[in-house]
N, C-alpha and C positions, 0 to 999 in steps of 0.2 A: 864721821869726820872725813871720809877718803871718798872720793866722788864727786859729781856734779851735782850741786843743792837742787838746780834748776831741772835737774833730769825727770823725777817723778810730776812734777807739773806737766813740762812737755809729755812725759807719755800719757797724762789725764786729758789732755787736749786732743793728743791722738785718736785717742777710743773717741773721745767725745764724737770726733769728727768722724770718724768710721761709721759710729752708730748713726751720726746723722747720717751719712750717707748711703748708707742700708736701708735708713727710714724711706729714703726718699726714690730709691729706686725701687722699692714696695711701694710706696703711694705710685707712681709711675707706674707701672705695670698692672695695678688695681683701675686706674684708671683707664688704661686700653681697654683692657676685662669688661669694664660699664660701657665703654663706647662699642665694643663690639657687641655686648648684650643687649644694649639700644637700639644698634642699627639692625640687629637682627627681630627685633619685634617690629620694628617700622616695616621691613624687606615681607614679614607676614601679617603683618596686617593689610599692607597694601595690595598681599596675593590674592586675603582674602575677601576686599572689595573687589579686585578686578573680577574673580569667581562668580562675587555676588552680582554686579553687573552685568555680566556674561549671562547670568543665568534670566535676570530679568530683561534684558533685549533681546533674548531665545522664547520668552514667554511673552512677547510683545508680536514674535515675528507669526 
């Protein structure tokens, strides 16, 4: 009887939104994590053709 009716809503919407925003700063951060782990396979793979080049224009020369 004593209180705000509307209070425990508002605070279900709180959480709500908190959790959303936790999700979404976890998706964020997972996603840097994939870009760096992308670009770090690109960074060696392309070491590893430069090598493999290298090594067949030294076996040309």
């Amino acid at each position: 009887m004593f209180g705000d009716p509307g209070a425990g809503t508002l605070q279900k919407k709180l959480t709500a939104w908190r959790i959303a925003e936790i999700e979404a700063v976890s998706t964020f951060f997972k996603l840097i994590e994939l870009g760096t782990s992308a670009r770090s396979e690109i960074v060696l793979e392309h070491r590893k053709r430069s090598l493999q080049l290298g090594g067949l224009q030294k076996s040309r020369l």
